[in-house]
C-alpha positions in Angstrom: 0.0 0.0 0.0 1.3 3.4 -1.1 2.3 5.7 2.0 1.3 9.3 1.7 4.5 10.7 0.7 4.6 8.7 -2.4 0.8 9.9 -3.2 1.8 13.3 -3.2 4.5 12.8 -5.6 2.6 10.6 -7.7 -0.6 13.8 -7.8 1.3 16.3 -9.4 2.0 14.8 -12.2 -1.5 12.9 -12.6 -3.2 16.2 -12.3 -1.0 17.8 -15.0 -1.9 15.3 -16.9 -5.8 14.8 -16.6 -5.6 18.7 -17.4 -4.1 18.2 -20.4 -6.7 15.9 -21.6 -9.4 18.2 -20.6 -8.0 21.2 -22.4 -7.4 18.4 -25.7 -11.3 18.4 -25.7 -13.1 20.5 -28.0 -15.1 23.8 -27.1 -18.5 24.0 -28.4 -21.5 25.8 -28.3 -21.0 28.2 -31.1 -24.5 29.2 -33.1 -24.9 30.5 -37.1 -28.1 32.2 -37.3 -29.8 33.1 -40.5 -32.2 36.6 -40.8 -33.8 38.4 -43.3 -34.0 42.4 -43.4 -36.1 44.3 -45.4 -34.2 45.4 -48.8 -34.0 47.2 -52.3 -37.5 46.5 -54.0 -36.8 43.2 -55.6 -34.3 41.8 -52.8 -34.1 40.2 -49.9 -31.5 40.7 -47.6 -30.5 37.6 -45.8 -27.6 38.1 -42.5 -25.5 35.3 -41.1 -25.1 35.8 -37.3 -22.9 34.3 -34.4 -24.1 33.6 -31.3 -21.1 31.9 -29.3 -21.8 31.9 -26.2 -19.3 33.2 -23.9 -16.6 31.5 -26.5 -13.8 33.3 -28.0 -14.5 33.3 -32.1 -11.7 34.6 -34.3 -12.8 33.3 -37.6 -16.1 31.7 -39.1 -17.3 29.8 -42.3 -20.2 28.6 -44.1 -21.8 28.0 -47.3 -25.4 29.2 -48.2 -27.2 27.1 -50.9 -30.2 28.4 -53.0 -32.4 27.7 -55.7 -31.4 29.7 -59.0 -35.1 29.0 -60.5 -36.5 31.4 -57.7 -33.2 33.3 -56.0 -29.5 34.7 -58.0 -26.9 36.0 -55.9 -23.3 37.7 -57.3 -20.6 37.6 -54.9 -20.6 41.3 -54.8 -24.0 41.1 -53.4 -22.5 39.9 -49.9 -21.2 42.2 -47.5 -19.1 42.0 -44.1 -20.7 43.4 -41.5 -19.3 47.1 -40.0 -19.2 45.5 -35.7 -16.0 43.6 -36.9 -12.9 44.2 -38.3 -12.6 40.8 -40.5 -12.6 40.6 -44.1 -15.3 38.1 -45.7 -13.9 36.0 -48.2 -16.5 35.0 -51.0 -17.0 33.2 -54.0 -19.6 31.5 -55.7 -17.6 28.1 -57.2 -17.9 27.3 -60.5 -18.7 23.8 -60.1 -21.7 24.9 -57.6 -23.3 27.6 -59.2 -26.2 27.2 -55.9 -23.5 27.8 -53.2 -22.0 30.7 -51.9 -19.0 29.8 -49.9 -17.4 32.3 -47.4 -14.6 32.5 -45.1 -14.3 35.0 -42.1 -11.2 35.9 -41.1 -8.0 38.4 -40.8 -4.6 36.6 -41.1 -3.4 40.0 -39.3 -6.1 40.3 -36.8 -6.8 37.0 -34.2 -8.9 39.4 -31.8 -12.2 37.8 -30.5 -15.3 38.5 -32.9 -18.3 40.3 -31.0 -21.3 38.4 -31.2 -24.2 39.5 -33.5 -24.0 40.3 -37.8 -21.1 38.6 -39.6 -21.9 39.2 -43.1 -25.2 39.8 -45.1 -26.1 38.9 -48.9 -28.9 40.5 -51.3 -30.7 37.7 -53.3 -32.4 38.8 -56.0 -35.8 37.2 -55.9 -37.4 35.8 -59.5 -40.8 35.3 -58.2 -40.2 31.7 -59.5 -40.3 28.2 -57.7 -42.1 27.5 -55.2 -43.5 29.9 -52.1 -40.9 29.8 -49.7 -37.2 30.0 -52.3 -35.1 28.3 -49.7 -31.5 29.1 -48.7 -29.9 26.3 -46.8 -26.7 27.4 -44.7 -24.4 24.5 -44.1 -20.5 23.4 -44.6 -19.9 25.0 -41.0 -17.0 26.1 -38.7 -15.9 28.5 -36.6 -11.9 28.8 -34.8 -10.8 30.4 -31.9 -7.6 32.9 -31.5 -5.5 29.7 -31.6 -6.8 28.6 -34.5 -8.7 25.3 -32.8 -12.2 24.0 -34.5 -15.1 24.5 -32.3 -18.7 23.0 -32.2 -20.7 24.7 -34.4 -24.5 24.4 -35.2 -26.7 26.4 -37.6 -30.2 27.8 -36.0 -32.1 27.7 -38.1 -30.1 25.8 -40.6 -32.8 27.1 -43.6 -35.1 29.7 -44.1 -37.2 31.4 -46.5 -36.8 33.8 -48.6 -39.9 34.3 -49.1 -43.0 34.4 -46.8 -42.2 34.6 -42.8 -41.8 31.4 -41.5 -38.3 29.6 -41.3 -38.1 26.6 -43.9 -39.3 23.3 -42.5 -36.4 21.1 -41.5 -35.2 19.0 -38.6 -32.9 20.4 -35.4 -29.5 21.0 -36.6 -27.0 18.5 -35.1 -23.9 20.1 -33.6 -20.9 19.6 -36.0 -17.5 20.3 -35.6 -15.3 21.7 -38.0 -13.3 19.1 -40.5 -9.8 19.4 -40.2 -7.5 19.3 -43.2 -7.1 15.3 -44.0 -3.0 15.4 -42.5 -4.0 16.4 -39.3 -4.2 13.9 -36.5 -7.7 13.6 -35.8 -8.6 15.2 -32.2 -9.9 11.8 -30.2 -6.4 10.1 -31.0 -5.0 13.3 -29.2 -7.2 12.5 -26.3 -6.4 9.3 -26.2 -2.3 9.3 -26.2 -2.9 12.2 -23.2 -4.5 9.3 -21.4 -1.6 7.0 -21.9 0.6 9.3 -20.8 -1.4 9.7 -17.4 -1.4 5.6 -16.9 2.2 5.7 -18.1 3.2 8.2 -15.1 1.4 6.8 -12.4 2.5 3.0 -13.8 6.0 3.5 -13.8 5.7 5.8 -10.4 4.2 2.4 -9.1 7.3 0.3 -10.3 9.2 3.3 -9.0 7.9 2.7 -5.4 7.8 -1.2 -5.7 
C-alpha cells in the first residue's frame, strides 16, 4: 500500500496530466443564425449571425445554398458586417453555381469576434419556384484565437426567402469543423494524453515497488 508521501508525488504529475486531456477536448456551443432584413424593392436581404456563447471566435465559415429558379446572388452582393474588423472571403464556385462559400477571417487580426452580424447577402428574388425560395446554410466552422475547431450548429439551418416562417427542417446537429485530411484527428490526441497519465502513475508504481 502506497504511503502518503509517495501519493503526493505521484498527484502532481497525474493532475498535470488529466488537465491536459481536458483542455485536448473540443469547445463547443457556437450558433450561425440566419435573418432576413427588409431590402432594395426586388431583394431580400438575408444576415448570417454568431451567437457563441461566452466562447472566443476569431474566424467563421459557411456556405449558403439556393435555388437559381426562384433566387440569383453575385458575390458582390454579400457584405461584411461594419461590428467587426474581418474581411469576408467569398465566391460562388464554378462547379456549384447554388452555393455561396465564405470565409471570415483576418490573417493579421486574431482578436475575439463580437457576437451579432457577420456578413449579409442580397438575393435577387425571381418570383419563380415555389412559395418559400429556400436558402440552406451549411458546410460550417468557426476557430478560436488559436486557431482550434469548435462545435458549431446552424439555427435555423434554412429559411425562407420568401414568406415569414423559417423553412421546414429538422434540429440542426452540432458539427465540428473538419480538419485538413493530414492532421491527426482530435480523439487520437485525447487518447495518447490518457496513456501518458497511466504511463506516469505506472511507472511511479514500479518506481515505489
Amino acid at each position: 500500500m502506497l504511503n502518503n508521501p509517495l501519493l503526493n508525488k505521484l498527484r502532481r504529475p497525474a493532475l498535470a496530466a488529466l488537465l491536459a486531456v481536458a483542455c485536448a477536448a473540443p469547445a463547443f456551443a457556437v450558433d450561425l443564425t440566419m435573418t432576413k432584413k427588409s431590402a432594395d424593392e426586388g431583394k431580400v436581404r438575408l444576415c448570417v449571425g454568431m451567437d457563441a456563447g461566452g466562447v472566443e471566435v476569431a474566424g467563421t465559415q459557411n456556405d449558403l445554398r439556393f435555388d437559381p429558379t426562384c433566387a440569383s446572388l453575385e458575390k458582390t452582393d454579400c457584405v461584411a458586417s461594419d461590428n467587426h474588423s474581418k474581411t469576408l472571403h467569398g465566391s460562388i464556385p464554378a462547379s456549384d453555381p447554388t452555393s455561396f462559400r465564405s470565409l471570415v477571417f483576418a490573417l493579421d487580426n486574431v482578436d475575439p469576434m463580437p457576437e451579432g452580424e457577420v456578413y449579409c447577402c442580397d438575393f435577387t428574388v425571381k418570383g419563380e419556384g415555389d412559395g418559400c425560395c429556400a436558402v440552406e446554410m451549411g458546410r460550417l466552422g468557426v476557430s478560436d484565437p488559436q486557431g482550434v475547431a469548435l462545435e458549431v450548429r446552424a439555427v435555423p439551418d434554412k429559411i425562407c426567402l420568401l414568406g415569414d416562417a423559417p423553412a421546414a427542417a429538422p434540429a440542426a446537429a452540432p458539427t465540428t469543423a473538419a480538419a485538413p485530411a493530414e492532421s491527426t484527428p482530435s480523439w487520437l490526441w485525447i487518447a495518447i494524453l490518457a496513456a501518458v497519465v497511466l504511463g506516469v502513475i505506472f511507472f511511479a508504481l514500479r518506481k515505489a515497488s
